[in-house]
N, C-alpha and C positions, 0 to 999 in steps of 0.2 A: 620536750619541756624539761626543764632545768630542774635535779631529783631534789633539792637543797629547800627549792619554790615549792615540792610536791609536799614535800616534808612538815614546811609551816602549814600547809593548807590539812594535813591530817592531826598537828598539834593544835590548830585554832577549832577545830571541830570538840575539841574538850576542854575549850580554855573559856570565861568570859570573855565579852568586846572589849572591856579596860585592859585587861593581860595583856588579851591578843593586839591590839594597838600597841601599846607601853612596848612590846617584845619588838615590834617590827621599829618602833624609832630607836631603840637602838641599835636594831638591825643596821638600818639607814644611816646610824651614827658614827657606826663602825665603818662600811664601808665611805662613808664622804673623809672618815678621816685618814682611811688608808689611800685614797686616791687624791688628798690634798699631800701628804707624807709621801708616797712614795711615785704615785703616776705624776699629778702637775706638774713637778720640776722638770720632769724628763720633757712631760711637751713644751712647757715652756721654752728651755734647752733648746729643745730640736727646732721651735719656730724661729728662735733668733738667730739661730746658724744658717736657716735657710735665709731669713730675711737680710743679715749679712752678706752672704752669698750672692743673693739676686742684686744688691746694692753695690760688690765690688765688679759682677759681670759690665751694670749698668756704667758705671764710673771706666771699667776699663776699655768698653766698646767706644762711650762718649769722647773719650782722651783720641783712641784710634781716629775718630771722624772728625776731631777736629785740626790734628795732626796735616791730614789728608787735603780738609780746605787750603791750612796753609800753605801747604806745598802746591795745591790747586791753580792758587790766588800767583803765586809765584811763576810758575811755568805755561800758566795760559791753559793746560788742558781740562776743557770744564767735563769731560767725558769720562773721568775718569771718578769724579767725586761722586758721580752716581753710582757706581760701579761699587765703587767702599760703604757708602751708604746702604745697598742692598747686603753684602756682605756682612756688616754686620748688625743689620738686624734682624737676619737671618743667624748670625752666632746669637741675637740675645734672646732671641725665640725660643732656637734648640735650647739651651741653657736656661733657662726658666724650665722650660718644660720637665728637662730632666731634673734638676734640683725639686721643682715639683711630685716627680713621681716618685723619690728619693724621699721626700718629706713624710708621703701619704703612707708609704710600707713602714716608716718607723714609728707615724703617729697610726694610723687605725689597728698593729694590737693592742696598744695603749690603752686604747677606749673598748678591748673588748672582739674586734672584728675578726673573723680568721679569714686569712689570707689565700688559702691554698683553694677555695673555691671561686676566689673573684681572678686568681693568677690564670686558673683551669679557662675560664670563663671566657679571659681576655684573650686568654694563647686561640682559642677556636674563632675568637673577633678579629683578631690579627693576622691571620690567614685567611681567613675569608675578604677582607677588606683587600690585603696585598693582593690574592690573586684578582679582586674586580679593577682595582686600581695599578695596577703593575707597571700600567705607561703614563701616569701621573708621577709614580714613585721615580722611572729612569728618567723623564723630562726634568724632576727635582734635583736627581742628583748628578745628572748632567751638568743642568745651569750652576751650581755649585762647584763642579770641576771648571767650569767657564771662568766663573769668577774670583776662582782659588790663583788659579791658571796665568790671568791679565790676558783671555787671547784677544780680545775686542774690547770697545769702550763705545759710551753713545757717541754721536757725531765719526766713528772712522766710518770709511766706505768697506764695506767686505762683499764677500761671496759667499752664503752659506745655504746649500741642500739645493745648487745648482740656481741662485736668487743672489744679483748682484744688487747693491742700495745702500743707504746710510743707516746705518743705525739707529733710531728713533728711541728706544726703550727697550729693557731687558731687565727680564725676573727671572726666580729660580722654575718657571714651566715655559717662556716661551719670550722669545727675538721679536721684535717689532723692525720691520727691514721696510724703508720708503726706496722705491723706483724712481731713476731718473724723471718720468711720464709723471708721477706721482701715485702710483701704483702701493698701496702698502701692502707689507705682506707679513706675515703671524707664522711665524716657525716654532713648533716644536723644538725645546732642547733637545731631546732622542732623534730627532731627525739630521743632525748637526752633525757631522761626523765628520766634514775637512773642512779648516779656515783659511779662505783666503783674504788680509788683508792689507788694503793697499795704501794705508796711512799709518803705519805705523815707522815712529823715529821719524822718516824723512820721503820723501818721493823722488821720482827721476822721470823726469820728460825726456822724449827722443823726440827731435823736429830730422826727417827725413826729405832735406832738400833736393830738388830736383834739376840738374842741371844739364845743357844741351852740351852732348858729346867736342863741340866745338870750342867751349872753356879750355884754356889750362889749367889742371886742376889745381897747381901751386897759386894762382891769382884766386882761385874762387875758393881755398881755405883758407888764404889772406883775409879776403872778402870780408868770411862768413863769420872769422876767430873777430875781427873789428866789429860788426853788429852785435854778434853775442856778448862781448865785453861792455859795448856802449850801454846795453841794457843792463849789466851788472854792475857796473858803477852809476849808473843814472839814479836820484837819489828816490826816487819815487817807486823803484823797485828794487833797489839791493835789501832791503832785507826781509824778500822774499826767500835770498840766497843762504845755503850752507857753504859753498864752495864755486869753485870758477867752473863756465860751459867748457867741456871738454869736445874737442874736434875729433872723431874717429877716423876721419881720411875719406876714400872713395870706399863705401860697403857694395855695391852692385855699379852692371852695366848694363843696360837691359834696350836695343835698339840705339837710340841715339838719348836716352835718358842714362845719367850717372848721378849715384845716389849721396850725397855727402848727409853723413847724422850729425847732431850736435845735439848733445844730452846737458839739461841741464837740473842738477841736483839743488831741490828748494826743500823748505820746509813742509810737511806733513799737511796734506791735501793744500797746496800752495802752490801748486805747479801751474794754474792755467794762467793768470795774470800775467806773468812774464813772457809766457809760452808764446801766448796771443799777442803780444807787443813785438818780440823776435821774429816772429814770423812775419808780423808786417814791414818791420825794419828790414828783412829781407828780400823779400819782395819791391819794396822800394831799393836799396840799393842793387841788385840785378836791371831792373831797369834803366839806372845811371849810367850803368856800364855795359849798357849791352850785351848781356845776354840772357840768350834763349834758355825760356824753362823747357826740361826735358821731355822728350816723347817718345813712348814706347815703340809706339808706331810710325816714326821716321828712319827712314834708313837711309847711313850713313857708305858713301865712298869713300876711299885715298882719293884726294884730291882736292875740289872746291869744292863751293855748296852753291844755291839758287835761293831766293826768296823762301818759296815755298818749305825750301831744308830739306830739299831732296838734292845729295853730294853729288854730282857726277864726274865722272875722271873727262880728262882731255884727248882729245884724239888726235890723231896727225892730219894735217895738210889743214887744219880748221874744221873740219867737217864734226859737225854735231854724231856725238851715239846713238846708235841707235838704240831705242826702249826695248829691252828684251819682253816684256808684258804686254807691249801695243802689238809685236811682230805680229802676223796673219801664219796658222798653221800650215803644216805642208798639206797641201792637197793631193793625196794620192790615193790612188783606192788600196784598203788594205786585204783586198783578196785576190788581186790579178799585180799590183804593184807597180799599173801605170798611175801618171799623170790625167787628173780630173779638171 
């Protein structure tokens, strides 16, 4: 009890009730007029520095997002605006908060309050909360490093925590990843710890053509250089394109199948449309020109070939070879090493 309070209460013990009234409103007089004189200003002060504060956080966060649309609106990527929109109001969050808490330690001694038992108080609430909460804390400040970062955006496709799928939605606790199948899946930030993604800048399809060892291969990169071009100029797909299909030559041989690539670099998840057209254009032109798509399992001679694309060399006098695979084993017994 406050000794000041104990004080009036053993002087009103010998005072009358007029006194003792009369004494205490000026008690009350004194104090309202040392707390109009020297505390109000102060809080007053301190609220409009905060309320400034939280006005240039707001004004500078709003400028940022709107920055962001228009660069958005320009470039086509809508994935990205979500991205800054979370960010920052996730910065205007923190930032209130703390000019908030910044406010309260300057305004409650003001009015009287001590500080040092609500500080005690909070430090034992603050550990205890941390340690219940610890993987809400890393999932937070994960998705913050995500989004500080630029590693993903909604709509790319990625890989994260061994989960390939599009991006649907991301906050600072947790990935929303949609499956080809339609599978969604809810990741943990803290569980994120390699990005793989596959749309970002630009994409590269490889079409791994199959061709029958019987090609020359200088005709069938003619071939293939004219299809891939035809679809790069054709106007319903070039500006799917960054740059011209590149022909890599023969990559493998593998039985009577020869592998020719033809990669072609399009825009950011833009690669299947033209993919799927080249590929058909491919296939149609091989069958103008006869030839055979490859097979692993045909095997190739020096010489000619048969229907079937099984090669067999020539023998002398006309007579046909004989199939080493149809021949009939020897027949001998193999413990005496006559003839059976």
């Amino acid at each position: 009890m406050d000794i000041a309070f104990v004080s009036h209460l053993h002087v009103a013990a010998y005072m009358r009730p007029s006194e003792f009234f009369h004494g205490l409103d000026a008690k009350w007089a004194d104090d309202l007029q040392n707390f109009v004189r020297a505390v109000l200003p102060k809080l007053i002060v301190t609220i409009i520095a905060a309320w400034i504060l939280i006005r240039v956080l707001k004004v500078v966060t709003d400028r940022v997002l709107k920055i962001a649309e228009s660069r958005t609106k320009s470039t086509g990527q809508m994935g990205h605006i979500a991205q800054v929109r979370t960010l920052t109001s996730v910065i205007r969050a923190t930032g209130i908060g703390i000019i908030g808490f910044l406010t309260a330690l300057e305004v409650l001694p003001l009015l009287g309050f001590k500080l040092e038992p609500l500080l005690a108080s909070a430090g034992v609430v603050g550990v205890a909360l941390g340690l219940a909460a610890q993987t809400i804390v890393k999932d937070c400040l994960n998705g913050i490093l995500i989004l500080i970062e630029d590693q993903y955006n909604v709509g790319d496709v990625v890989s994260l925590a061994g989960q390939k799928g599009t991006v649907e939605a991301m906050s600072l606790r947790k990935t929303q990843l949609r499956d080809g199948d339609g599978t969604l899946y809810l990741i943990p930030n803290s569980q994120i710890t390699t990005v793989a993604n596959f749309t970002r800048d630009f994409s590269v399809a490889t079409i791994n053509v199959s061709v029958d060892f019987s090609a020359e291969p200088d005709k069938v990169l003619e071939l293939l250089k004219t299809v891939a071009m035809g679809v790069r100029t054709d106007p319903a797909y070039s500006d799917y394109y960054l740059a011209d299909p590149t022909l890599l030559g023969v990559d493998a041989i593998k039985g009577s199948q020869v592998i020719y690539p033809v990669q072609l670099k399009t825009k950011a998840n833009q690669q299947w449309v033209p993919m799927r057209e080249t590929q058909r254009r491919i296939r149609i032109a091989l069958a103008e020109n006869k030839m055979l798509p490859g097979d692993p399992l045909r095997v190739f001679t020096a010489g000619g070939g048969n229907v079937a694309g099984m090669i067999e060399p020539p023998v002398a006098g006309g007579a046909k070879a004989v199939d080493p695979t149809a021949a009939k084993p020897n027949e001998i017994n193999p413990f005496t090493g006559e003839g059976m």
